[in-house]
N, C-alpha and C positions, 0 to 999 in steps of 0.2 A: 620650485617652491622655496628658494633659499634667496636671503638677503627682503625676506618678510612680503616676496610678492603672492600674490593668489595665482598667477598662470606662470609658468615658463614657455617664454618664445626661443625659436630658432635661435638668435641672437643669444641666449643665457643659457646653452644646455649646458652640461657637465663639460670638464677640459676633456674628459676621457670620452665626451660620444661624438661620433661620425656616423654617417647616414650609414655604418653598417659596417664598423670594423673595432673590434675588442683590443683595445692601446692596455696594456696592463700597471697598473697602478704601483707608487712605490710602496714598499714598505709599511707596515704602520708606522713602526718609529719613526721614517722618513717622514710618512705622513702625518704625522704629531708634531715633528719636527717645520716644517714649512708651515702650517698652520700655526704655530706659534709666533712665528716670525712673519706673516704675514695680519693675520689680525689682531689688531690693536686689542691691548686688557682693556675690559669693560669697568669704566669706571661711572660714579651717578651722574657725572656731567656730559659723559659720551653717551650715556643708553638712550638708545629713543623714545620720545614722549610720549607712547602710546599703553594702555592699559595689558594687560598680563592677559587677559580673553581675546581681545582684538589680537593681541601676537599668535596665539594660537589658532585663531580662525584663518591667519596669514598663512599659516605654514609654521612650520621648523625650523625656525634661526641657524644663522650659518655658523653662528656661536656655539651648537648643541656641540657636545662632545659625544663622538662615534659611541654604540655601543649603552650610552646611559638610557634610561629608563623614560620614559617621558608619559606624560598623565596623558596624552594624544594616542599615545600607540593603543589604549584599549578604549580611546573616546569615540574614534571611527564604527567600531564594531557595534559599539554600546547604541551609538544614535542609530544607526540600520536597524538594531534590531526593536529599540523602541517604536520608530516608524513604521514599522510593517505589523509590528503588530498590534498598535495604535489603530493603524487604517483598517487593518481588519476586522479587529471588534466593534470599533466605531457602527461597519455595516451589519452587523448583527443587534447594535441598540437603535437603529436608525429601522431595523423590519420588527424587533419586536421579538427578536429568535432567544428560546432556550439559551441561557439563565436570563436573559435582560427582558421577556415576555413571554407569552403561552403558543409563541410560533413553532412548532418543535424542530429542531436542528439535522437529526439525522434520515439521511439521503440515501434508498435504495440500499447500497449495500450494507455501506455503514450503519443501517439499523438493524439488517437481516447477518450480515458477519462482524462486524469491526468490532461493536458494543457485545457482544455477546462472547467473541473470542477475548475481548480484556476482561469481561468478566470472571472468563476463564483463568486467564493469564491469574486474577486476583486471588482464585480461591488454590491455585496451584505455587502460590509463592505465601498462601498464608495454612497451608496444609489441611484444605478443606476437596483436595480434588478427587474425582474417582476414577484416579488413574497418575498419572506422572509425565513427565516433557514428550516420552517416545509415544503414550499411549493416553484415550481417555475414553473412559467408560459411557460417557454424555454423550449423546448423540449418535443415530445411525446404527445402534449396537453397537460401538466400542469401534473405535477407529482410531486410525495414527495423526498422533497430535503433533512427531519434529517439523513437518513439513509447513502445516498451516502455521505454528509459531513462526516459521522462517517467515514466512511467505503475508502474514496478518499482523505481526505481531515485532516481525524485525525493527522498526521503528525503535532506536537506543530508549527514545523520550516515553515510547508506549511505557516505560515500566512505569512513570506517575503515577498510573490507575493503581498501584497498588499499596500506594502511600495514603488514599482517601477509606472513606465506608465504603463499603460494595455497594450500599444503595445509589452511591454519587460516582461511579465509575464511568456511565457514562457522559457526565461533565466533564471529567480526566478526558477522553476519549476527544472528546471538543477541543478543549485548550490544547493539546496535543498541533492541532496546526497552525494556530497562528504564533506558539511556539516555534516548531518545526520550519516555517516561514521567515522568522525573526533569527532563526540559527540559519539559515542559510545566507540569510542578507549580510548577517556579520562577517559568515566566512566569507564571502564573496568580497567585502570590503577589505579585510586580509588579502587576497589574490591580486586583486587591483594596487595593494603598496605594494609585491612584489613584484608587479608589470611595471608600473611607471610611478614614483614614489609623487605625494603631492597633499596637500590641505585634508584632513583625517574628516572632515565633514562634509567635502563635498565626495569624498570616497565615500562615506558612510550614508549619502543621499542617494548616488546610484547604487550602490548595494540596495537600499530598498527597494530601486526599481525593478531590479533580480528579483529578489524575494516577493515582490509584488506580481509578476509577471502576468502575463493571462495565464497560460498551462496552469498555476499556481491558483489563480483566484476563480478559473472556471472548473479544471478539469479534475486538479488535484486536492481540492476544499475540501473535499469530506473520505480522500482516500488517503489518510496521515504514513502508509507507508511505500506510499507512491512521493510522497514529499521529500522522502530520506533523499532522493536523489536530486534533490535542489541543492541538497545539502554536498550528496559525493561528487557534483561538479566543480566548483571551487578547492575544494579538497584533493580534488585529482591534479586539477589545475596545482595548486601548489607544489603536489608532489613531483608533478613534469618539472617546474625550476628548481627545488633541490635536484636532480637525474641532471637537468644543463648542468647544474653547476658544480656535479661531483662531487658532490655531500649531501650526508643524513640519509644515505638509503635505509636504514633501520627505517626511521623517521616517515622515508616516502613508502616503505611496506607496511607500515600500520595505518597510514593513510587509506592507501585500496583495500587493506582488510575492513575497516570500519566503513569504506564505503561499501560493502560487499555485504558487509554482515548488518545492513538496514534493509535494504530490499533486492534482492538479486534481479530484479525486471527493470527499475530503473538506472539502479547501479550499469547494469549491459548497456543501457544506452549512454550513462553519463562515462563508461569507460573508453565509449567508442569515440564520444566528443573530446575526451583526454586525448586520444592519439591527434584528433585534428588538430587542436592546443599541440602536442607536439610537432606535428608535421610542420605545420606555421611557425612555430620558433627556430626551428632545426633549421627553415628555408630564410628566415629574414636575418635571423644571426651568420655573421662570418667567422663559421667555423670552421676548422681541416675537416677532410676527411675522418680523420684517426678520432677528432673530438667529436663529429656525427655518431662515429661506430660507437662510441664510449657511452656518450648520453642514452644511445638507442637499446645499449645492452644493459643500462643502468633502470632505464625505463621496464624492459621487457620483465627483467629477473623480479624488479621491486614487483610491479602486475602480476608476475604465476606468484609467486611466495606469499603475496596479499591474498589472492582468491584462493590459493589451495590453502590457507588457514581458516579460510570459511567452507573447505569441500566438506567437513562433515555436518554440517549442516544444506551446500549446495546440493553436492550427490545424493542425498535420499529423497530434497524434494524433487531432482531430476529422474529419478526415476518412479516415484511417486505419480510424476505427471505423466510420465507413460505409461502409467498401469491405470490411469484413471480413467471412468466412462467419457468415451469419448463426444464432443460436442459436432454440431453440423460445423463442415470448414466455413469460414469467413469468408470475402471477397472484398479486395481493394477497386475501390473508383476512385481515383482522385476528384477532388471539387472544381470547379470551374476555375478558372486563374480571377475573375474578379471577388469570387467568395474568398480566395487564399489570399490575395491582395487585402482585402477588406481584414481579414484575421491579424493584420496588423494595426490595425489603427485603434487606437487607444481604447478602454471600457466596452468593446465590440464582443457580444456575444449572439452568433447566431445560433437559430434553431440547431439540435442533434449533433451529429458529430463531424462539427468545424473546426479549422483549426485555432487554436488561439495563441497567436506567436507576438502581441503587442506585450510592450512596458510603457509605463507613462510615457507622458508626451515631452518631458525634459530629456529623456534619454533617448527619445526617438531623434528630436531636434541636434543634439549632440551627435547621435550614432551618423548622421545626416552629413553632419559637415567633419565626419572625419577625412570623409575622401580627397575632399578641397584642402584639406589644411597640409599648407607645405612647409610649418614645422615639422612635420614630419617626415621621415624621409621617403622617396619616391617606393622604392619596395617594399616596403611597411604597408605602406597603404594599398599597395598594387595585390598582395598577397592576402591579406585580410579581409579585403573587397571581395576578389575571389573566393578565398573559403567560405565567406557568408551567404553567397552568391549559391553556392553548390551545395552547400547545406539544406538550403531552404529548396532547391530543385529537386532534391535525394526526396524531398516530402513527397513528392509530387509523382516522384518512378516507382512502379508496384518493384522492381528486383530490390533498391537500394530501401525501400519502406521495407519490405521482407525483412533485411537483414539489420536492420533499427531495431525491430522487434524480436529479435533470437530466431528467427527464420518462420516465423510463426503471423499471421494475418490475427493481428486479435480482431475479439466481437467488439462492437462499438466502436468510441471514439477511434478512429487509426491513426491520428497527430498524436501521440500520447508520448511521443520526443520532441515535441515542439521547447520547451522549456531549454533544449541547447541553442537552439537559434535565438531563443530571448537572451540567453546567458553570453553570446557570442555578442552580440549588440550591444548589452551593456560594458562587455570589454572596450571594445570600438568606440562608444563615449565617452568613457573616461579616458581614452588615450588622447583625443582630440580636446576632451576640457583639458586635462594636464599638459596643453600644447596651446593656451590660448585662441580657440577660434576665432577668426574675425565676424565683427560685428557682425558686415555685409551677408557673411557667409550663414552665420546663424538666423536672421531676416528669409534669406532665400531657401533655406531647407523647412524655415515655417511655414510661409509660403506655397511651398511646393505641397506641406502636409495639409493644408487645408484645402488648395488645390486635389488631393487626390480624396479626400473626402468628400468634398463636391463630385466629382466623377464618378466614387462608387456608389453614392448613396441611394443608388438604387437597385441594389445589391438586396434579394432576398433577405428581409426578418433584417434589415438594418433598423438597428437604435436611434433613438432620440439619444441615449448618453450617451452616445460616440461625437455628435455635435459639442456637447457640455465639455467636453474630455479634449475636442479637439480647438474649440475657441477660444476657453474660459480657462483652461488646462495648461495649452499651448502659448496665449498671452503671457497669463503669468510666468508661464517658466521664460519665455524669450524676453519678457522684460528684467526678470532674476539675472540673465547670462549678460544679458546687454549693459548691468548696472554693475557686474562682476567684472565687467572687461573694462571696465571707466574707474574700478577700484584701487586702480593702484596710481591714480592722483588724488583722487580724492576718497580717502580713508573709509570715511565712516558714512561710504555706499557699500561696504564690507559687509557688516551685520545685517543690511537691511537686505541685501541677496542673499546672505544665509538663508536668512526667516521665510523668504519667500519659496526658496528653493524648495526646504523641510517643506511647507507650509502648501504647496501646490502637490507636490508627490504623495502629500498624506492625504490630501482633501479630492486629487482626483482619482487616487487610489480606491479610497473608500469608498467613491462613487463605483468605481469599475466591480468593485466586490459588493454591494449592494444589487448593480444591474446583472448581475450573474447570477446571483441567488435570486430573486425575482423573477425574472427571465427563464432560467432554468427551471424551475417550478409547475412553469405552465406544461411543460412534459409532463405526462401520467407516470409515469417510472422516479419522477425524480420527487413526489409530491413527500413532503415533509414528517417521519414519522414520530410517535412520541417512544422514549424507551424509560420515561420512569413515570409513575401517577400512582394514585391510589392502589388502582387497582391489579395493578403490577407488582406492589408490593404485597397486596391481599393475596395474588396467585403462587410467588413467590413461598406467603407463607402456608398456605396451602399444602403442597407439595414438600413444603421439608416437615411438614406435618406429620406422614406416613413416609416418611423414610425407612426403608429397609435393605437397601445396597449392605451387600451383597448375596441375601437370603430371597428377594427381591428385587423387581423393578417397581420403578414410579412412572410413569406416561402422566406429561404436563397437560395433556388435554388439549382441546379449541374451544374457542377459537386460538390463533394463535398470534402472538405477538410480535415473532421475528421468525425466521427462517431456521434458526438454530436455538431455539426455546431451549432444547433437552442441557447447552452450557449453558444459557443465561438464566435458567430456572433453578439449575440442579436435577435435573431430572437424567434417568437414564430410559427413555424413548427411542424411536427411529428419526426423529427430527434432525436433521442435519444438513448443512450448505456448505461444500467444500468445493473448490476447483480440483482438490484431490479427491474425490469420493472414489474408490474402484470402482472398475469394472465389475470385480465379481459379487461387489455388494448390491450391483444396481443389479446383476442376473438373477441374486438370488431374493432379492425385496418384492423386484415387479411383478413375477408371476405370482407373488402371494398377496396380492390386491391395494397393495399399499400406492398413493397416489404421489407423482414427481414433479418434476419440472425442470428447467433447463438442462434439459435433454438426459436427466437421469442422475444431474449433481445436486439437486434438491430433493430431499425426501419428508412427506410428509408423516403426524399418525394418522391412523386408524381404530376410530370405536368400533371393536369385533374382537366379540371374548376368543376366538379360536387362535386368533392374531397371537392375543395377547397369552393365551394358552404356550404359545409355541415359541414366545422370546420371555418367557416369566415376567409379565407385567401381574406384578401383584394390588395394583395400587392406581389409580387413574381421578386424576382431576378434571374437574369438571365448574363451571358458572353456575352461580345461584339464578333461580328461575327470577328473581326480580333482586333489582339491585346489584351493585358492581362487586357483589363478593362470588368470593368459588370458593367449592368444600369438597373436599377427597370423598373416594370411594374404595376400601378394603374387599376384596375378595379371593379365593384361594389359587395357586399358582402353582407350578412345578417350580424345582431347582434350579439355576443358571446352567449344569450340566445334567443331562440324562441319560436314562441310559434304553435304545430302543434294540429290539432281536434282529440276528446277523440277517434274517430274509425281510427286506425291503417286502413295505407295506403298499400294497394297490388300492386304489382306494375303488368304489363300482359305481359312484357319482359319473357322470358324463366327462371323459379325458379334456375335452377343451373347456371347461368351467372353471371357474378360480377355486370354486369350493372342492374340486375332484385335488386343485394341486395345493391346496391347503392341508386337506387330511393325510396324504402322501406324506407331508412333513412330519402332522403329527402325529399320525398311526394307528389312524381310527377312524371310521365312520361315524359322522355327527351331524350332518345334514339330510338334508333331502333337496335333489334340485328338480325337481318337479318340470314339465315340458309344458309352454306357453303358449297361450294364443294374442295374436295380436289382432286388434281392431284398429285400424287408423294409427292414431298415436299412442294408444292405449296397450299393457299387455295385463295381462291376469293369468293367475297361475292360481292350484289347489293346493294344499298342503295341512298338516295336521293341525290342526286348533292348539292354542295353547303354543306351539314352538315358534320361534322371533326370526321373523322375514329380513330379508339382506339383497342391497341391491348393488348389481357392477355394471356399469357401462363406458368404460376408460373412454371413449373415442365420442362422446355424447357433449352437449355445449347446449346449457339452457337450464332447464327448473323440471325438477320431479316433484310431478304431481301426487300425493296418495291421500288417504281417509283422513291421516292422523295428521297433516301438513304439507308442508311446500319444502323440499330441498337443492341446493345450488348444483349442477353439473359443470363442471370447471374441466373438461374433458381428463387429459391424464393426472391432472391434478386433484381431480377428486378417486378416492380408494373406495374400500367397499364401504355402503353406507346403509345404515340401522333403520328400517321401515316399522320396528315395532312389532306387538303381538297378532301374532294372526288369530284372527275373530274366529266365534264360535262356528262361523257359516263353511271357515276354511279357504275363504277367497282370497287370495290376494291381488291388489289393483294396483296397476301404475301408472300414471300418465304424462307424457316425455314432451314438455314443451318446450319449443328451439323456435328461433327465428331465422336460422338459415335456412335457404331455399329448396336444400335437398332433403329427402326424409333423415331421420336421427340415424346414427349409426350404430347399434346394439345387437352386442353378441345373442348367441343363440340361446344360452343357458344366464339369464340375467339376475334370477330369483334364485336365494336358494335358503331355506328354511333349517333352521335352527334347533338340534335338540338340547336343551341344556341339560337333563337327566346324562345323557351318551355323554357328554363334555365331562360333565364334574366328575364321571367314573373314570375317564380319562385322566385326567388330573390327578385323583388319590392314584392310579397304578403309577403314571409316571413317580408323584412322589414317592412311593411306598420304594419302587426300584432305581430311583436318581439318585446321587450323590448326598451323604447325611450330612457334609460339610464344606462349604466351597469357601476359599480367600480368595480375596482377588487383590493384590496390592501390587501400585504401579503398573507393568506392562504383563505379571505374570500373575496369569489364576493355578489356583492348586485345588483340585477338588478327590473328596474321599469318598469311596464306597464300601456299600455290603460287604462282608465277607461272601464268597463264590460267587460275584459278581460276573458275568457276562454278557457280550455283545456289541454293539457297536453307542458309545458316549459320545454326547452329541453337546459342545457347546452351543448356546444359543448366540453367536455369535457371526457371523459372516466369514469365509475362508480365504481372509482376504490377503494380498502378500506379506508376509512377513512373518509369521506364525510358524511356532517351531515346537513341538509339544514331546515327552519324552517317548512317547510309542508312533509309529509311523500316522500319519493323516491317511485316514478315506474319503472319499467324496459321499457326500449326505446334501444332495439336493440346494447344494453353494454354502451349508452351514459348514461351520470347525466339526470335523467328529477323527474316533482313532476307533481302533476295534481293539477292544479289550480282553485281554485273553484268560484264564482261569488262575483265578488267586491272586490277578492284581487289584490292589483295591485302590492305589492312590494313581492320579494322573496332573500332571505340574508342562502349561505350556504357557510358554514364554512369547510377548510381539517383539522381536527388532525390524525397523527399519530396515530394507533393503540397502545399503550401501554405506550404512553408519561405520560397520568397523572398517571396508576401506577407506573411506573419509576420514575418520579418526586416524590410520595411517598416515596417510600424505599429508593431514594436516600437522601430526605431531613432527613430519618429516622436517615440515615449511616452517613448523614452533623451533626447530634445535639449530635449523640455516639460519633461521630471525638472530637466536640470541650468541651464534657462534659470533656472525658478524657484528653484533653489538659490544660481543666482550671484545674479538680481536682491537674492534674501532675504540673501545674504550679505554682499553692498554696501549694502547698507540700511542693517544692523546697525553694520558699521561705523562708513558717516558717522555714527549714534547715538553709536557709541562715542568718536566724535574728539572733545578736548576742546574747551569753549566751544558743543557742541553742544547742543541741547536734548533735557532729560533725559524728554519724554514718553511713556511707554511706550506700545509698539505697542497696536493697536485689538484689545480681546478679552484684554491681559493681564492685565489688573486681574479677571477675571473668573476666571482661571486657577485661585486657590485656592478661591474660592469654588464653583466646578462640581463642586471635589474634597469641598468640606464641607455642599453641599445633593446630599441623596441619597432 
């Protein structure tokens, strides 16, 4: 790119590159020196007649003086990041999506966690939370919150949401990735000047096609901290060339820390694509032994010192996941080799979970004809070829997929590291644009992609926009490159290949993210949800209506809005959706009738005052019978802590009914479960007039019939559910309608009726002997009792790991309890995280290595810098430019 061309050929490389040997450079002075005395001073009669935009679209004058500043160096990064995410909004006003129309934007999780954890995130950085970073009170009865921030919330850019209204949070949530998208593109155009330096705009056009990727615009759209790791590839990338080149380790440890500390699942994999990046450098550069060893231990030390400054955040959510209910195992099939074939080809999204390893069709056609181009030197390409090669097979092997994903078969997509084989690709074209392709060669790699488009296109659930993508797509960019290789006779085909360039990657980008979200739609799971309207706001205000935390709970009611209502409402409910949900939350939830799903990491509520009895819901919202408002519902409740007698209660309802292990908890008889008869699909059962019928059948799918309505059976997902008063006759009726072919599946005690007089006596004893005062602030509650208080104190809480309280814990049926012994009246328990303070350890360890070896390296520099000192540049820097010009 020097002396104002657009490509460098074989013919023009650097004096210093050879197809694979590092010549060491003189001096600067030297080098200042000879530069002077070789090119002529730049006078107005010598400069060349071409406009000051046109020189920068050329490149970098061989006139720039080393070192100076140039409006280029941050133009590259600037155009990536506008075109990506240009193209991406583009497809979101082109369907009509949230804010640009009434299509709503958020996709399965993202409506059920992402938007409701930044919610979180918002009211917990504006001092509105009911709980603090380790713990929060919302949700599930009070659960550990470091983990799911890592894990939801690591995204640096998530903290936006907290710069807006909370009613507009989940707009933050949105812009968040094409953001996120836009910063990866940039850095990637960064990585690519230090591969092979060259023209900042057409680095900054393949960087969009990174940031554009498919993994990116299909898989990663609506998961913003699955994105972070578009981001820590380039990043890592960077940090492996300072490690060659034997500087800035500080520099290259805050690199893998910041990759680590956005999402630790992607990060894993873009760490792993790091070592490939180095293996491939390490093998194409000529370097000793002794500089192998150097780099590798430069590499190693920066990598543990980065991630062990994020261990205390990694170690609590690693073990966090081991304590969680566990899910059904996965299983890998890989795809047929023409569907994994097809996952290349531009705008291509198939049905479920395919891979999607395409970039635009500019960067295909380039990555194409790297392997032909013998500007480059023969092991360059020999090595590259290969890595790319293996990469893309690793997709394909269940052991090397295993260990892509932390040794773990995730549910769904299993390409979900595709995103390094698109980031690998885009390396491989730029090293071939920045080597001048021949014309011939860029023709026959087009060619060949339309040829193989033709051949797959009858590939399962192929698109019509992979045609658009691959004719209209591929044209233009092979006419862009073909007018770009003819630009350096004739000028001012310069600008008109810029334009096209931008100009095809933006327009078939946005098609490719158009046909994704489209496409992707037609799934039942991915169907589009809304997370703000009226009437969200109406529920919202509802429930802070009857706020009473911490004397009280609130239950946000149903229907429900998202999977995690109790953060995005404010509310403190059992509503909760974590990958982290314990075990011992889900042991001790389900036998108390409350409904799940995903196999016990989604919790629903439950309308049933006994429920609510025994987690102090004082307070429960509810819909207006017409029209889109809801209005609270007040009634009386025990304390957050109680207090029950040292001899466990039996309750004489039937042992396997929900309602025998309800009263167990709360220590008292307040049912009746009456003994059924069934007719067909019918059952009925007698029970006293006046008390309120409740029906359970976890394992049931279909519509409950009774007097008073119709209600859904969602098998485990439906809890116990409210039949209403039972008539003066005493009968109660059910009738179980399913459309599967075997009869319904329902327990044997399904009915069980309701005293409320028993309940509310209930209630006044627990209050009159519970706790006169409970705080709960942050991660510790403190609660006070009676004088002579005894027995066993029972947080309404889940006994879940981490909980550390000042009297020993007993087991109370999966709740927090301690036994209290004569004349204590206060009790104060604390949640830590499992592994926060050795985390906090090793990371403060890896924080005092960081800044030891910043201040040694910065004292160093200095005495260098003091005059009369010796001007010998540190060891490896002489090698600096040349690792950037042998590739």
């Amino acid at each position: 790119m020097h002396g104002g061309r657009a490509f460098r050929t074989g013919r023009d490389r650097p004096a210093n590159y050879t197809s694979g040997t590092i010549r060491p450079e003189p001096t600067p002075t030297e080098h200042d020196r000879a530069r002077s005395q070789e090119q002529p001073v730049a006078t107005p009669s010598s400069r060349p007649r071409t406009s000051r935009w046109l020189r920068s679209l050329a490149g970098p004058s061989s006139l720039s003086r080393p070192g100076r500043p140039r409006a280029t160096g941050i133009a590259g990064p600037l155009l990536a990041f506008a075109v990506t995410t240009t193209a991406f909004c583009w497809a979101w006003v082109a369907r009509g999506t949230f804010p640009f129309g009434d299509t709503g934007r958020a996709i399965n999780d993202q409506a059920n966690q992402y938007v409701p954890f930044h919610r979180a995130l918002w009211d917990l950085a504006h001092g509105q939370a009911a709980g603090d970073l380790l713990f929060t009170w919302r949700g599930g009865f009070g659960q550990q919150f470091l983990s799911d921030y890592y894990t939801y919330l690591g995204n640096p850019l998530s903290w936006l949401a907290v710069l807006v209204p909370r009613q507009h949070v989940d707009l933050a949530v949105f812009v968040v990735t094409p953001l996120t998208m836009g910063l990866a593109a940039a850095v990637m155009t960064v990585y690519l000047g230090r591969l092979v330096p060259g023209p900042w705009w057409q680095r900054g056009v393949l960087g969009a096609t990174y940031g554009l990727c498919g993994w990116a615009l299909s898989d990663a759209s609506y998961i913003p901290m699955w994105l972070w790791g578009l981001v820590a590839l380039p990043m890592l990338g960077i940090a492996v060339e300072w490690c060659l080149e034997r500087r800035r380790w500080p520099a290259a440890t805050l690199l893998v820390a910041l990759s680590w500390a956005g999402n630790f699942y992607t990060a894993m994999m873009a760490t792993m694509a790091a070592c490939v990046l180095l293996l491939v450098r390490l093998v194409v550069l000529d370097l000793t032994g002794r500089q192998r060893l150097l780099a590798l231990g430069r590499a190693a030390s920066a990598a543990l010192t980065g991630i062990l400054l994020n261990l205390p955040l990694l170690l609590p959510s690693f073990l966090s996941s081991g304590a969680a209910q566990p899910t059904r195992a996965a299983s890998f099939d890989p795809v047929r080799l023409e569907i994994f074939l097809s996952g290349m080809l531009p705008a291509t999204h198939l049905w479920g979970g395919r891979p999607r390893l395409y970039i635009a069709s500019l960067g295909l056609i380039l990555a194409g004809t790297f392997v032909l181009n013998t500007a480059i030197a023969r092991r360059t390409r020999l090595v590259w070829t290969v890595a790319i090669v293996l990469v893309a097979a690793s997709f394909q092997f269940p052991p090397t997929q295993f260990v892509w994903h932390g040794l773990a078969v995730p549910n769904g997509n299993p390409y979900r590291e595709a995103f390094v084989f698109s980031g690998m690709l885009v390396i491989v074209a730029w090293m071939s644009l920045a080597h001048r392709p021949r014309p011939l060669h860029l023709a026959v790699v087009a060619g060949l992609l339309v040829a193989a488009t033709y051949v797959l296109r009858h590939t399962n659930d192929f698109g019509g926009a992979t045609w658009y993508a691959v004719l209209g797509g591929g044209a233009v960019s092979l006419l862009a490159l073909l007018l770009l290789a003819h630009s350096g006779r004739h000028r001012l085909l310069l600008p008109l290949a810029a334009v096209l360039m931008v100009a095809v990657v933006l327009g078939e980008s946005a098609l490719a993210a158009l046909n994704a979200d489209v496409r992707r739609a037609r799934e039942g799971w991915a169907s589009p949800a809304v997370t703000s309207n009226e009437s969200i706001t109406r529920h919202t205000g509802a429930v802070r209506s009857v706020d009473g935390w911490p004397a009280y709970r609130t239950d946000s009611g149903a229907p429900q809005t998202s999977y995690n209502d109790a953060l995005a409402l404010r509310a403190e409910g059992p509503q909760y959706y974590s990958s982290y949900l314990p075990a011992a939350t889900f042991e001790a939830l389900e036998p108390l009738g409350y409904g799940y799903k995903n196999d016990g990491r989604t919790f629903f509520g439950a309308d049933d005052p006994v429920l609510d009895a025994i987690f102090a819901i004082g307070a429960r919202v509810r819909p207006d019978a017409s029209g889109p408002g809801w209005h609270a519902d007040r009634f009386p409740a025990p304390p957050l802590v109680t207090l029950r007698p040292s001899t466990p209660f039996t309750s004489p309802a039937p042992a396997d009914s929900v309602y025998a292990r309800q009263e167990n908890v709360l220590g008292a008889s307040v049912h009746e479960v009456p003994p059924v008869t069934r007719t067909g699909d019918t059952w009925t059962a007698r029970c006293t007039a006046g008390t309120e019928a409740f029906w359970y059948s976890p394992d049931t799918t279909g519509t409950l019939r009774t007097a008073t309505g119709t209600l859904p059976l969602e098998a485990r997902m439906t809890g116990v559910l409210p039949l209403g008063p039972v008539p003066a006759s005493g009968e109660v009726r059910a009738t179980v309608e399913t459309t599967a072919p075997a009869a319904p599946s329902v327990p044997a005690h399904p009915i069980g009726c309701l005293d409320r007089r028993a309940l509310d006596q209930r209630i006044a004893e627990l209050k009159a002997t519970g706790a006169t005062h409970v705080e709960a602030d942050g991660h510790t509650l403190k609660a006070t009792f009676p004088a002579g208080s005894t027995g066993i104190a029972v947080v309404a809480t889940t006994a879940a790991p981490g909980w550390r309280c000042s009297l020993p814990t007993t087991p109370f049926h999966g709740l927090l309890a301690t036994r209290l012994p004569t004349g204590t009246t206060t009790l104060t328990c604390t949640y830590t995280p499992r592994g926060l303070l050795p985390g906090l350890a090793a990371g403060g360890a890896a924080l005092l290595t960081l800044l030891t070896v910043s201040t040694v390296a910065l004292r160093r520099r200095r005495t260098t810098d003091r005059p009369g000192a010796a001007t010998t540049a540190p060891a490896g820097s002489q090698d600096a430019a040349d690792l950037r010009s042998v590739h």
